[in-house]
Backbone as CSV, one residue per row, in Angstrom:
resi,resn,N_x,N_y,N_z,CA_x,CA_y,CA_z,C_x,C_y,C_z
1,UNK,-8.675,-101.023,50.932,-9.406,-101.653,52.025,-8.569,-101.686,53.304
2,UNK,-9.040,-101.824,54.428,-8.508,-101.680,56.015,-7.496,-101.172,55.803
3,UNK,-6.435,-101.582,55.972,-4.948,-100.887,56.611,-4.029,-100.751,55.593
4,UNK,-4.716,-100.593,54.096,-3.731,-100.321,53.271,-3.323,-99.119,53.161
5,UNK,-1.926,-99.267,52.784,-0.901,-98.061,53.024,-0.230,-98.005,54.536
6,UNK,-0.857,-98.706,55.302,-0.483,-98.338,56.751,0.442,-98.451,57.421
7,UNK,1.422,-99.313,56.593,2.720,-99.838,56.799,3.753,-99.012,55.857
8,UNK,5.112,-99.059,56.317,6.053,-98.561,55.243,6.864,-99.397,54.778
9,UNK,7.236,-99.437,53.643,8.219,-100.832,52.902,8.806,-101.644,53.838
10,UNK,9.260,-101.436,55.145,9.841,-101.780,56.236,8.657,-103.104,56.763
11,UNK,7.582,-102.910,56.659,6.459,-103.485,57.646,6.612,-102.320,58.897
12,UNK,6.879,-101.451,59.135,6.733,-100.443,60.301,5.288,-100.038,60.124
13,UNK,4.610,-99.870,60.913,3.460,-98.935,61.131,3.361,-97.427,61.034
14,UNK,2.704,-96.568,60.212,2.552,-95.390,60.111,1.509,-95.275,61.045
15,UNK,1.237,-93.849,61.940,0.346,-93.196,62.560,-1.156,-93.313,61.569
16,UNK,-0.549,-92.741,60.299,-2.367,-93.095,59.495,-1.617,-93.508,58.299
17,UNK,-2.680,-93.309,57.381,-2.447,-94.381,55.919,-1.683,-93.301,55.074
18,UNK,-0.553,-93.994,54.238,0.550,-92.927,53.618,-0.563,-92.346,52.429
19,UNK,-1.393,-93.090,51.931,-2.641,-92.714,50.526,-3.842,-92.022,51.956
20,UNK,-3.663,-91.044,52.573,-4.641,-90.617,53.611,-5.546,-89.639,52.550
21,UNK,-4.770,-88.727,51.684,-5.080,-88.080,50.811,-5.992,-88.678,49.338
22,UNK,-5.421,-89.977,48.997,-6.355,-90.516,48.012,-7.700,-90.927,48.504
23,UNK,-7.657,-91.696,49.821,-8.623,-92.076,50.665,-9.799,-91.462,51.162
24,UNK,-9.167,-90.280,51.160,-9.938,-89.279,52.204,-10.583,-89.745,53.352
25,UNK,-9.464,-90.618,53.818,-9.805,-91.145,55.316,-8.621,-91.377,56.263
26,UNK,-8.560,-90.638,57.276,-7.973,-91.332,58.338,-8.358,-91.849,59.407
27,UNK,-6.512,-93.022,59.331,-6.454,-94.369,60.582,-6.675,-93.917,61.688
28,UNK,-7.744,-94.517,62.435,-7.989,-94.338,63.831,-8.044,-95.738,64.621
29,UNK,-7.567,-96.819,64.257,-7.751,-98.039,64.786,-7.864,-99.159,64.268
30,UNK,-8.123,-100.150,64.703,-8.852,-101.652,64.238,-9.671,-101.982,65.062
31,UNK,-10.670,-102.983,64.722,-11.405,-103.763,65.708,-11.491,-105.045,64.990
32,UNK,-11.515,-106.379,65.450,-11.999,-107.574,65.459,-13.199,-108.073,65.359
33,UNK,-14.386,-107.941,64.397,-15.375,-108.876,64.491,-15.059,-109.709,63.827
34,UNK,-14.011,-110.893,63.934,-13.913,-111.790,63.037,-14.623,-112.949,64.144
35,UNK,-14.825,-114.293,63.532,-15.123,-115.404,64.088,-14.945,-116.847,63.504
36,UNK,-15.038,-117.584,64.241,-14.700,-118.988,63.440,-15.983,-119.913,63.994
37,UNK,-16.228,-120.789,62.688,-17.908,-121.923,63.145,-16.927,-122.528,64.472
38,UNK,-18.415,-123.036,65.343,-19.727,-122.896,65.380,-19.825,-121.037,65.708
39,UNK,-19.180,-121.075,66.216,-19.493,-120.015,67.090,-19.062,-118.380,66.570
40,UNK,-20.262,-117.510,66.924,-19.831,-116.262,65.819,-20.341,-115.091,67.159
41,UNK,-19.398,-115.396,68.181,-19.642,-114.164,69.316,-18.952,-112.494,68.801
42,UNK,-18.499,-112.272,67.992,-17.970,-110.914,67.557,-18.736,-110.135,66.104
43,UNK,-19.159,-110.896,65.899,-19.775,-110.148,64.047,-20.655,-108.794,64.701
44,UNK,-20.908,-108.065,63.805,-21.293,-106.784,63.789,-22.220,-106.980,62.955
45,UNK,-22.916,-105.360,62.642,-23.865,-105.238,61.518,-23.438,-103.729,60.676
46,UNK,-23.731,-103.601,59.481,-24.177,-102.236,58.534,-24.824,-102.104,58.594
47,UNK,-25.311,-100.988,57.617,-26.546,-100.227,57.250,-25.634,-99.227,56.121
48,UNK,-26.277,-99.557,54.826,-25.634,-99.034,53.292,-26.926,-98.187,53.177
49,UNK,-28.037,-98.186,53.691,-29.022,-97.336,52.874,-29.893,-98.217,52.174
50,UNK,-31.460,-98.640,52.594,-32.171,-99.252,51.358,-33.224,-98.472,50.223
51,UNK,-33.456,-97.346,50.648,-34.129,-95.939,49.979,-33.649,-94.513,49.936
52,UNK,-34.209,-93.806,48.784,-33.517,-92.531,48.875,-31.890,-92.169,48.828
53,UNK,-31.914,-90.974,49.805,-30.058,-90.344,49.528,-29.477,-91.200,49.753
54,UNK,-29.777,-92.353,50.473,-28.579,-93.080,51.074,-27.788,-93.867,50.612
55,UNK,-29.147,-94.155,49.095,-28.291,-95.254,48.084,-27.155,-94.424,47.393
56,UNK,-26.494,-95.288,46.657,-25.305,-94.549,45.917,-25.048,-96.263,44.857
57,UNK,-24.555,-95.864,43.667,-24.464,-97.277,42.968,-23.508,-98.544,42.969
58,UNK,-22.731,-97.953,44.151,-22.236,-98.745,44.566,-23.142,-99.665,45.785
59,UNK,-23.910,-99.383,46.401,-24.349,-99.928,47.452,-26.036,-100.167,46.998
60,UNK,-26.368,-100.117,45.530,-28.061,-99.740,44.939,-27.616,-101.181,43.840
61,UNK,-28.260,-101.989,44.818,-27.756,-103.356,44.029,-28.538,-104.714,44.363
62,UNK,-28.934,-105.403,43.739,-30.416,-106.585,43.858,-29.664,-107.310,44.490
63,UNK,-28.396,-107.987,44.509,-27.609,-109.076,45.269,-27.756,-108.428,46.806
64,UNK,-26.933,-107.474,46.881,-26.513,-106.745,47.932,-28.297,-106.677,48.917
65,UNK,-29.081,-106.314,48.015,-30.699,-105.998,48.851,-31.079,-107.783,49.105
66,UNK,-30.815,-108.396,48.926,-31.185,-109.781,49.095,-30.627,-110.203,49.849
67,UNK,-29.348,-109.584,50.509,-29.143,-110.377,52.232,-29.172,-109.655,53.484
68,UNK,-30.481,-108.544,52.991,-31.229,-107.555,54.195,-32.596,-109.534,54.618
69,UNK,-32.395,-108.927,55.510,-33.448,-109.845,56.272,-34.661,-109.345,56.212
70,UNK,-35.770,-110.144,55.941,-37.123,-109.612,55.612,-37.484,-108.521,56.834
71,UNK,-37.579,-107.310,56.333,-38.343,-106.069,57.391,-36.868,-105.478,58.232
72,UNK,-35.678,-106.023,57.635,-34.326,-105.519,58.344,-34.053,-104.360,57.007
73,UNK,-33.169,-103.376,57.720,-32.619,-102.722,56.960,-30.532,-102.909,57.418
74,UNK,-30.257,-103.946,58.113,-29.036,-104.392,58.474,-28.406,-105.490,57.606
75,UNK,-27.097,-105.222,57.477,-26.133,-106.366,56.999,-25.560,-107.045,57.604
76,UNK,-25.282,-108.138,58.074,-24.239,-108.938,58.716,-22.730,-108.639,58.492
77,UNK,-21.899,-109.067,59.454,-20.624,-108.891,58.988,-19.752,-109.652,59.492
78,UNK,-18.382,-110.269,59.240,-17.740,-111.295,59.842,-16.494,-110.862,59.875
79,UNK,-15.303,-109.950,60.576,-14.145,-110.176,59.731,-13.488,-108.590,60.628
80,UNK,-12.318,-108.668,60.463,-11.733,-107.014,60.979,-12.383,-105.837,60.196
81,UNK,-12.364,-104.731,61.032,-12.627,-103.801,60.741,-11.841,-102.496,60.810
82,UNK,-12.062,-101.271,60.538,-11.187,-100.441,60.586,-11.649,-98.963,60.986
83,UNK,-11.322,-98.448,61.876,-12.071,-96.831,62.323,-11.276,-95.867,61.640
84,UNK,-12.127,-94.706,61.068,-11.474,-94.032,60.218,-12.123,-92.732,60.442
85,UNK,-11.695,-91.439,60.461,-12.582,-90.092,60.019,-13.035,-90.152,58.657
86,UNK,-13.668,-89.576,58.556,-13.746,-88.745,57.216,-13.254,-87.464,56.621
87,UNK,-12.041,-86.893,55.902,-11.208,-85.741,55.514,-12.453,-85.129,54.796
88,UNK,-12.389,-83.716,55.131,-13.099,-83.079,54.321,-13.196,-82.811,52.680
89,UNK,-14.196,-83.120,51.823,-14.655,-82.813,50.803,-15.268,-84.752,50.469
90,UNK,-14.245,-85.500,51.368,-15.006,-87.038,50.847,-16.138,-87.115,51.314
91,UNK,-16.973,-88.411,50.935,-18.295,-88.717,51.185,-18.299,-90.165,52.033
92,UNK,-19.476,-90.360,53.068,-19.015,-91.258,54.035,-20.227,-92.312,53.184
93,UNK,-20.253,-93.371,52.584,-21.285,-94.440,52.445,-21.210,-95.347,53.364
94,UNK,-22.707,-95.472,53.931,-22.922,-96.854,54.863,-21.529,-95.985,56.284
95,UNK,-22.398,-97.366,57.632,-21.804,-97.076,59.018,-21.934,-98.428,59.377
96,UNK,-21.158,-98.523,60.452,-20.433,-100.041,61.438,-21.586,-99.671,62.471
97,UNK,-22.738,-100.524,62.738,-23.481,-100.318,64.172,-23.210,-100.931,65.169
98,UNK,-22.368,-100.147,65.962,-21.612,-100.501,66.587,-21.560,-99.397,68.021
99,UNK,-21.441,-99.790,68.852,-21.855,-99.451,70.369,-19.861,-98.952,70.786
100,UNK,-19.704,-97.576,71.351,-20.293,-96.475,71.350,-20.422,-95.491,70.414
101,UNK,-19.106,-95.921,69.428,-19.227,-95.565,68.205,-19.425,-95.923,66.659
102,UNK,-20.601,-95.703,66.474,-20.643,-95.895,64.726,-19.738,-95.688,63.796
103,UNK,-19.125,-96.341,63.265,-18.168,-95.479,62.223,-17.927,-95.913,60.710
104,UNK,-17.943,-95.065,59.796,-18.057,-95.294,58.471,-17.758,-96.343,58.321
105,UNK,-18.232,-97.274,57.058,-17.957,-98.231,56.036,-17.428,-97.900,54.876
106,UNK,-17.814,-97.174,54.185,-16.901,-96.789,52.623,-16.594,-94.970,52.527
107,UNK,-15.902,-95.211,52.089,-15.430,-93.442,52.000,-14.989,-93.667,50.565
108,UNK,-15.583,-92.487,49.879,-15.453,-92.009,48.293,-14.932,-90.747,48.689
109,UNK,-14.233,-90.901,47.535,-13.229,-89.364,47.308,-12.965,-89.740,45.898
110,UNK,-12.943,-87.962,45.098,-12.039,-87.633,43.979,-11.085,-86.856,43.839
111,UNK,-10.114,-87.229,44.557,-8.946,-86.596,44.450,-8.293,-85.971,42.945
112,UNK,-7.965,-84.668,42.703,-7.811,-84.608,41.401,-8.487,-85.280,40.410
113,UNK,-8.041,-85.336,39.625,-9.244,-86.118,38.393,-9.745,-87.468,38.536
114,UNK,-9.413,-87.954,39.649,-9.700,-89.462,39.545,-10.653,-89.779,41.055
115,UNK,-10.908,-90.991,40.984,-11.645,-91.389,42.123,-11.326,-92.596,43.001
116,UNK,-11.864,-92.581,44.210,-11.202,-93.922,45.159,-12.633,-94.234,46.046
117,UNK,-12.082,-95.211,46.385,-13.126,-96.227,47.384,-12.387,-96.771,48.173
118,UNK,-12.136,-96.109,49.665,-12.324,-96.563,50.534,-13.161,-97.557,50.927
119,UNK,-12.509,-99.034,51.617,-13.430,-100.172,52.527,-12.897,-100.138,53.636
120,UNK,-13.585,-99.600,54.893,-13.062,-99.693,56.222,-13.072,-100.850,57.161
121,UNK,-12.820,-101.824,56.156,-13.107,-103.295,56.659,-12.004,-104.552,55.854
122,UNK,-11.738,-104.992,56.076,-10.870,-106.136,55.640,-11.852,-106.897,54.663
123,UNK,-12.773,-106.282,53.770,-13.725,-107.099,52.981,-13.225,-108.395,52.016
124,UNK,-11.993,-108.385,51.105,-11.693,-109.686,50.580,-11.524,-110.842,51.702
125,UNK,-11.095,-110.133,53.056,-10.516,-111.753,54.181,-12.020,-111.840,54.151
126,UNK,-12.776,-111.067,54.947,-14.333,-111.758,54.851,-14.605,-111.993,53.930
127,UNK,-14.940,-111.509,53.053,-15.446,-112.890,52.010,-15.020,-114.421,51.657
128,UNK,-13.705,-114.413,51.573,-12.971,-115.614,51.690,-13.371,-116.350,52.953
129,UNK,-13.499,-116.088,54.011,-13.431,-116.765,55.097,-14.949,-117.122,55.814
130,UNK,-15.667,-116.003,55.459,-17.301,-115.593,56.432,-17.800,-114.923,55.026
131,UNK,-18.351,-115.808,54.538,-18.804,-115.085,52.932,-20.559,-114.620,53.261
132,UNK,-20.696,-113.398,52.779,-22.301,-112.826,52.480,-22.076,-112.777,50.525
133,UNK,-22.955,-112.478,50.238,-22.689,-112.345,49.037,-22.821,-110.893,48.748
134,UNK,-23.707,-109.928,49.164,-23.254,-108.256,48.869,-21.653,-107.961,49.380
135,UNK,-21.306,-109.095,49.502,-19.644,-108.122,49.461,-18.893,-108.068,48.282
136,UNK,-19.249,-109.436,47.500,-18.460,-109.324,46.416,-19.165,-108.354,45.464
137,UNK,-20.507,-108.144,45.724,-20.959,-106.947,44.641,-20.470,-105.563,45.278
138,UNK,-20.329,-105.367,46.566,-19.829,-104.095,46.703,-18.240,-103.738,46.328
139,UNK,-17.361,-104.927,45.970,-16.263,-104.925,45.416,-16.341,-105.048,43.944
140,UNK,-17.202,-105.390,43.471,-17.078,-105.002,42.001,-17.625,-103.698,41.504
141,UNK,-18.654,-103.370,42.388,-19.905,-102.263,42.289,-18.223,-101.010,42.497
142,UNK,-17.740,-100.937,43.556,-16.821,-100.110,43.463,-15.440,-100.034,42.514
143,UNK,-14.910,-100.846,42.269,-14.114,-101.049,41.012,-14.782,-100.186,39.503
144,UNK,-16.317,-100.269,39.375,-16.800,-100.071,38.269,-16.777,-98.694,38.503
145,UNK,-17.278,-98.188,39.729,-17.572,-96.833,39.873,-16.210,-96.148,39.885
146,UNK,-15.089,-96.171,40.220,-13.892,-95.641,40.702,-13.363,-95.648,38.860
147,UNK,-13.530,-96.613,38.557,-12.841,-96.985,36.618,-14.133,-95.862,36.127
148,UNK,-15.102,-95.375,36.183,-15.800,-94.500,35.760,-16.461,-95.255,34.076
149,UNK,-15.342,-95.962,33.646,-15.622,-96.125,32.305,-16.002,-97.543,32.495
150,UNK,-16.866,-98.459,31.636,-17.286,-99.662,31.815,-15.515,-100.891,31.354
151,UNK,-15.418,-101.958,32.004,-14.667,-102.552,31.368,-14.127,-102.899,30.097
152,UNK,-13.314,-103.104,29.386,-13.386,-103.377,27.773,-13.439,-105.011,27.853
153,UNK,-13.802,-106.142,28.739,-14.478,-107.229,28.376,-15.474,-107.506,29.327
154,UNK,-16.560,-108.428,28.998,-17.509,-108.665,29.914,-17.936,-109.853,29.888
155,UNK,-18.054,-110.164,30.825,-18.319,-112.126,30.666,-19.755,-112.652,31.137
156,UNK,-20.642,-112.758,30.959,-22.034,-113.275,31.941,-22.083,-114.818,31.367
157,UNK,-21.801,-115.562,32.963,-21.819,-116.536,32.956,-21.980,-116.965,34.440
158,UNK,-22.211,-118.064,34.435,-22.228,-118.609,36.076,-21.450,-118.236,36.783
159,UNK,-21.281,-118.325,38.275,-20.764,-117.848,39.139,-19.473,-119.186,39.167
160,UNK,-20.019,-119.945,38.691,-18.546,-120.969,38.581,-17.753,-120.695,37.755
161,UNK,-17.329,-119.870,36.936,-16.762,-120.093,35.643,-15.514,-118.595,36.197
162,UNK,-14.922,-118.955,35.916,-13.579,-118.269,36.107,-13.111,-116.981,34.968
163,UNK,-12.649,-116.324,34.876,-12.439,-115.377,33.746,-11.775,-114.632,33.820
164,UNK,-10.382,-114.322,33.143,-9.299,-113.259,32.574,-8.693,-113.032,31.120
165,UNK,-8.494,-112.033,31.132,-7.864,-111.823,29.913,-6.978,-111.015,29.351
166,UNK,-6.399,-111.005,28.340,-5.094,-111.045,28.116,-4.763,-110.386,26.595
167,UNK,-4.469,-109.600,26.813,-4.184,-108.926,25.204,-2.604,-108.971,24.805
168,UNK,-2.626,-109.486,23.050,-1.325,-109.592,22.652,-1.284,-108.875,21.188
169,UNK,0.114,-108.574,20.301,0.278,-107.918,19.380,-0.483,-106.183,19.365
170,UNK,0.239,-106.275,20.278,0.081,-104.411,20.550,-1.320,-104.079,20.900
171,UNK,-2.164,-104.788,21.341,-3.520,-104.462,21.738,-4.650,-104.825,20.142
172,UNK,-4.076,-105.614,19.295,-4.551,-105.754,18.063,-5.242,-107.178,18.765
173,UNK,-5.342,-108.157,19.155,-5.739,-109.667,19.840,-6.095,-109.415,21.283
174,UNK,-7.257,-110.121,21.799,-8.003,-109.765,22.971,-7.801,-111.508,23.306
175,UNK,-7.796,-111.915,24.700,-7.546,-113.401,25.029,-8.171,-113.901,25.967
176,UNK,-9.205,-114.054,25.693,-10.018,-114.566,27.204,-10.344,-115.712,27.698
177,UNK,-9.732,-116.012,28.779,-9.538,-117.343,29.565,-10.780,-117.473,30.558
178,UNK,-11.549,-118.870,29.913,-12.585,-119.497,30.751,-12.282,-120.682,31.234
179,UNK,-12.436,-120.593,32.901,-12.461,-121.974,33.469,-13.870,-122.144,34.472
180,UNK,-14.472,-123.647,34.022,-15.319,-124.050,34.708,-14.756,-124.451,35.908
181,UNK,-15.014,-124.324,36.647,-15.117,-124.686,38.141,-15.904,-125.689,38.826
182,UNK,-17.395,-126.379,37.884,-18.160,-126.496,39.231,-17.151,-128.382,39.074
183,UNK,-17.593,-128.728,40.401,-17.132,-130.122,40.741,-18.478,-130.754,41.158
184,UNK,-18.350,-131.818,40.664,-19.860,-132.841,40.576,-19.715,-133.691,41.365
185,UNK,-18.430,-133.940,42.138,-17.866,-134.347,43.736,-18.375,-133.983,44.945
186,UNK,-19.209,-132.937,44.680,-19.834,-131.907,45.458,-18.733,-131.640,46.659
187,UNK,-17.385,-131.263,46.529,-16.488,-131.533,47.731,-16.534,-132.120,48.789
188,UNK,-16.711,-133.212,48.636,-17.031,-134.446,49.519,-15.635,-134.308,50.053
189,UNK,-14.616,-134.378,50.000,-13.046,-134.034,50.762,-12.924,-133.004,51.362
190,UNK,-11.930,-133.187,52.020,-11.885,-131.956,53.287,-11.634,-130.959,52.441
191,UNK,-11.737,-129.861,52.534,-11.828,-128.376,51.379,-10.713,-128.135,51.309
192,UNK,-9.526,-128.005,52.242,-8.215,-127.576,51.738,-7.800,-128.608,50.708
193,UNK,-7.825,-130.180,51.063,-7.325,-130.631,50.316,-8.230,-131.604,49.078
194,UNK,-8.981,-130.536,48.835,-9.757,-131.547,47.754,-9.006,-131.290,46.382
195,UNK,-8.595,-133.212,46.212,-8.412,-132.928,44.672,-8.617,-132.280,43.596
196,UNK,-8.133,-131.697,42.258,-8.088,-130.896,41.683,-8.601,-132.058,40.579
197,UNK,-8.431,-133.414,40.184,-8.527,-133.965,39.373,-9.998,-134.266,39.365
198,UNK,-10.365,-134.176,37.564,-11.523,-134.498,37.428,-11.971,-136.161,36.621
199,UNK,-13.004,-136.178,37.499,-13.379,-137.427,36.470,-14.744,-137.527,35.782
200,UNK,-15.185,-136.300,35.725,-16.157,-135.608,34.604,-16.540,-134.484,34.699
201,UNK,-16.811,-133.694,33.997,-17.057,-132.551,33.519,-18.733,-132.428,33.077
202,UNK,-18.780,-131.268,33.975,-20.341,-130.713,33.767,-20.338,-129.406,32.882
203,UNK,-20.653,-129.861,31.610,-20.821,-128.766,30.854,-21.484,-127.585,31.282
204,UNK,-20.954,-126.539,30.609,-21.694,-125.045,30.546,-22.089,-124.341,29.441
205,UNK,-23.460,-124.309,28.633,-24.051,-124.015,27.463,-24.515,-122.226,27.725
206,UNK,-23.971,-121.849,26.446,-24.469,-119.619,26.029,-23.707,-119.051,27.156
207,UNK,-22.597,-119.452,27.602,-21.827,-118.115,27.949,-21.522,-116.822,26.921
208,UNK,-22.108,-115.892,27.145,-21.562,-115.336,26.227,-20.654,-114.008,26.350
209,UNK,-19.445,-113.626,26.112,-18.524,-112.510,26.226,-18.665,-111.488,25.452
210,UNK,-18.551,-110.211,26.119,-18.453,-109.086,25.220,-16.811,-108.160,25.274
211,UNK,-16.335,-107.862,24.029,-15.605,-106.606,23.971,-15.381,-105.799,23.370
212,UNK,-15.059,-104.468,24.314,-15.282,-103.152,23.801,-14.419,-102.608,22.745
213,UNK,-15.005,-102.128,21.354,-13.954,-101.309,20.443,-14.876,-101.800,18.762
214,UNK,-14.581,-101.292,18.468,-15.068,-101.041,16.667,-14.252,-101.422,15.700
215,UNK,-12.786,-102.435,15.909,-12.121,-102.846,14.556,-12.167,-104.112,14.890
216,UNK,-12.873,-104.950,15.803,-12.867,-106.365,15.940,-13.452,-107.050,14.321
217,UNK,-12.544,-108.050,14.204,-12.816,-108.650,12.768,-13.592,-110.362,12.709
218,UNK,-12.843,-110.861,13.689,-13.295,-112.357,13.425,-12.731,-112.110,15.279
219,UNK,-13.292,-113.802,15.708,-13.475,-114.473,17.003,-13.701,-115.944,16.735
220,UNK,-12.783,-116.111,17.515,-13.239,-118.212,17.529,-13.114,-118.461,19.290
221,UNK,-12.925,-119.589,19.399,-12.872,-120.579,20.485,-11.322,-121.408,20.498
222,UNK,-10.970,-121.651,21.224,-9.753,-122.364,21.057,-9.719,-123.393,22.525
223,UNK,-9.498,-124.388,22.549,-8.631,-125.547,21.185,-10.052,-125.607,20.285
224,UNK,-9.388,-125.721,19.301,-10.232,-126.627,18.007,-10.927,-125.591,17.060
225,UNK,-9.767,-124.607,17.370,-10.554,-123.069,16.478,-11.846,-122.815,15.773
226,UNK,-12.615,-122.580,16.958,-14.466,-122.947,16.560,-14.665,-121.151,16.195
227,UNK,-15.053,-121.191,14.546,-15.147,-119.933,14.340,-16.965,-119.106,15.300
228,UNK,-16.663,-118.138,15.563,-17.783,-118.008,16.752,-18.500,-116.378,16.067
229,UNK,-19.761,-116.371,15.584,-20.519,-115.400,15.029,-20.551,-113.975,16.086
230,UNK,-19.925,-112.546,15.178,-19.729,-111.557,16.031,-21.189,-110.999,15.680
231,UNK,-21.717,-110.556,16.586,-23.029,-109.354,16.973,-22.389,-108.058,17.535
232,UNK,-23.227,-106.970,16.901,-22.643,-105.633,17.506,-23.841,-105.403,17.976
233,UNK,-22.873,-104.294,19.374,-23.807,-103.833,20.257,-23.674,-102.632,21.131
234,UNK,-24.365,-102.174,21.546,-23.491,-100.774,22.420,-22.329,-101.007,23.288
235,UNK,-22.465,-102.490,24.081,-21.302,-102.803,24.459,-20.034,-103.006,23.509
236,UNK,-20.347,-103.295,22.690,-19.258,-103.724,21.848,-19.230,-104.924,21.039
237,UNK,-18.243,-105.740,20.397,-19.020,-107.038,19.978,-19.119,-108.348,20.611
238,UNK,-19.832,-109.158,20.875,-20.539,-109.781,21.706,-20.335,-111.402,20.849
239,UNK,-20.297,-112.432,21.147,-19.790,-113.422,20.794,-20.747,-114.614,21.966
240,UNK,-20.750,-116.084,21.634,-21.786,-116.861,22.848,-20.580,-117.848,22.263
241,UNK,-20.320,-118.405,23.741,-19.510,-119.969,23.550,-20.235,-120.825,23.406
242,UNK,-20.735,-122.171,22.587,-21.973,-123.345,22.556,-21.572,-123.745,23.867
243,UNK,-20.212,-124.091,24.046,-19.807,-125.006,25.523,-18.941,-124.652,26.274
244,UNK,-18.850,-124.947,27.164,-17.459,-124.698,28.299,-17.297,-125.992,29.036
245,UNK,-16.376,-127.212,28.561,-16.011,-128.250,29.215,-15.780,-127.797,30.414
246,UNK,-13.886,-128.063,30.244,-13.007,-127.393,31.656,-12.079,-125.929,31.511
247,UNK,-11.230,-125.923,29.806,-11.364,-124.473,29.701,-11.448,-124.150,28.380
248,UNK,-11.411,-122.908,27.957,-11.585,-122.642,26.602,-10.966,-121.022,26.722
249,UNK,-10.535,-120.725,25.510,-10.127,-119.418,25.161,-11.069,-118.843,24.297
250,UNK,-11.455,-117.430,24.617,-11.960,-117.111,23.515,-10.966,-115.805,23.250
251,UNK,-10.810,-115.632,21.538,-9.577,-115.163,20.987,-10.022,-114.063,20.103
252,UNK,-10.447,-112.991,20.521,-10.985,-111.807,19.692,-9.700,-110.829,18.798
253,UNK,-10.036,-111.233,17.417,-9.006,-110.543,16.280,-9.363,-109.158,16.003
254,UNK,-8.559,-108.263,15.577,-8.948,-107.119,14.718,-8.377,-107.098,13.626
């Protein structure tokens, strides 16, 4: 995303990005549509494509189509940006509408056997800061596409619930860490510094996790080693937590 590579171990500035070649894009600049409330005098707009060639599966996505404005085919945007060519053989997805020049939003390339995604935009600071919600799907939507292969765990659960995981004994134990998030405080405190301490917990009922591979044997829950019924599936085997207090492990054996 934006200006990675653009620096050298030093913090010096390179002319273009040292990965220009993985990218298949070169640095031609920055621009600023960032902004801070009330006031949002710099934001810009996209255009990813809502029919036909233009989609691609990274950008062909129900979240992402749900913050087009009724009868718009534009995205909002909040945050730096980045001007780039396009190197020949990459592909340009989506453009910055932007006065005098338009200029790409994502650049795909497969360099040798593998693939990349270019974001010509500082997309994690915007989201963090000036959140839409098609950004975080166009950051996962591209992760999935670039990995070519689906993840080996999968979690569907609320958007509160936190999730990593962790493999031990040579890839024989899978470890997956759930944390609830939501606060029933409704952050009534100023947001940087809202307490971390809880004084109740809003349960979360059928999360359920999947992972990928064919010698999985048993699965529980931890603390309180809750043995947890495996289902097979094309994904792989598939497991449902009854609850999610504040956190829980789930601990897939082979």
């Amino acid at each position: 995303m934006h200006e990675s590579s653009i620096c050298d171990e030093f913090g010096d500035r390179r002319e273009d990005f040292s990965l220009a070649d993985v990218f298949g894009a070169h640095h031609r600049g920055t621009e600023d549509f960032s902004a801070r409330w009330p006031n949002y005098p710099k934001w810009t707009e996209l255009y990813l494509g809502i029919a036909g060639p233009d989609l691609h599966p990274i950008s062909d996505d129900a979240v992402v189509r749900s913050n087009y404005r009724r009868g718009s085919d534009r995205l909002q945007y909040i945050g730096w940006m980045t001007n780039v060519d396009v190197a020949a053989g990459a592909t340009k997805l989506g453009r910055r509408l932007s006065a005098p020049v338009e200029w790409p939003f994502i650049v795909l390339n497969e360099p040798a056997a593998g693939r990349s995604v270019y974001v010509a935009a500082d997309l994690g600071q915007a989201y963090f800061l000036a959140p839409y919600q098609y950004q975080r799907r166009l950051i996962s939507n591209a992760v999935r596409w670039a990995a070519t292969t689906p993840p080996p765990v999968t979690v569907a659960a609320p958007l509160c619930v936190q999730a990593a995981f962790y493999t031990q004994a040579d890839g024989r134990r899978t470890v997956v860490h759930l944390l609830n998030e939501v606060n029933t405080s409704a952050n009534r405190a100023i947001p940087e510094n809202n307490p971390p301490q809880r004084e109740e917990t809003l349960p979360i009922a059928g999360i359920t996790v999947a992972v990928a591979g064919e010698a999985i044997t048993a699965a529980f829950a931890e603390p309180g080693h809750l043995s947890l019924p495996l289902t097979k599936t094309p994904a792989g085997f598939v497991v449902t937590l009854p609850r999610l207090d504040t956190h829980a492990m789930i601990v897939f054996e082979e």
